[in-house]
N, C-alpha and C positions, 0 to 999 in steps of 0.2 A: 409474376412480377410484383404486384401489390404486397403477395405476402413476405417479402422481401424486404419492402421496405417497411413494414410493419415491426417485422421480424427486428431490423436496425432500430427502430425509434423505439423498440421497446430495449433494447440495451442499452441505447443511452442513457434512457430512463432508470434503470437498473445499477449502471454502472453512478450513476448521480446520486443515488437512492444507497450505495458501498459508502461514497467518499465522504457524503455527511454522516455516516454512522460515526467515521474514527474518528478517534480523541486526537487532540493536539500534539503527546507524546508521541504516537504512532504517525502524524504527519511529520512532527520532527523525522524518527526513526526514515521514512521514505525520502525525504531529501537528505538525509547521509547516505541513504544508498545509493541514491541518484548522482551524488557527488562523487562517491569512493570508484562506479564505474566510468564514470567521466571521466576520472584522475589518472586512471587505468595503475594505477598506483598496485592495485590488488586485481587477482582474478573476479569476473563476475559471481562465478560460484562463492567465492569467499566474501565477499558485501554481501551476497546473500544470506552465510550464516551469519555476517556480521549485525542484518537486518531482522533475521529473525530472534537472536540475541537482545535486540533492543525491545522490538515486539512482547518477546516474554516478560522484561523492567519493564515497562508500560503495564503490563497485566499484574505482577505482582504489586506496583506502586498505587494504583486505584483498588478500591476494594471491591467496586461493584465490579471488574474485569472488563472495562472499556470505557 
């Protein structure tokens, strides 16, 4: 059981340690995806390429690639 919940506080950890990585663009880019599956407007699949689309302009827009 402990390592359980070890196992859990270190993904938070982790997953805290993703979100400050991304740049702004890239926060942008997840709340239009967030939004296009919400809208249900588009399939999930298709925000998704619409998300990784963005992903890529974020990368070529910075030079250092994040």
């Amino acid at each position: 059981m402990p390592s359980r919940i070890l196992f859990a506080v270190a993904l938070v950890l982790a997953s805290g340690a993703a979100l400050s990585k991304m740049s702004e663009c890239e926060a942008d880019c997840e709340d239009v995806y967030k939004a296009c599956v919400t809208s249900g407007k588009m399939s999930e699949r298709a925000c998704m390429v619409e998300l990784e689309k963005c992903r890529r302009a974020c990368l070529k827009e910075t030079p250092s690639g994040g």
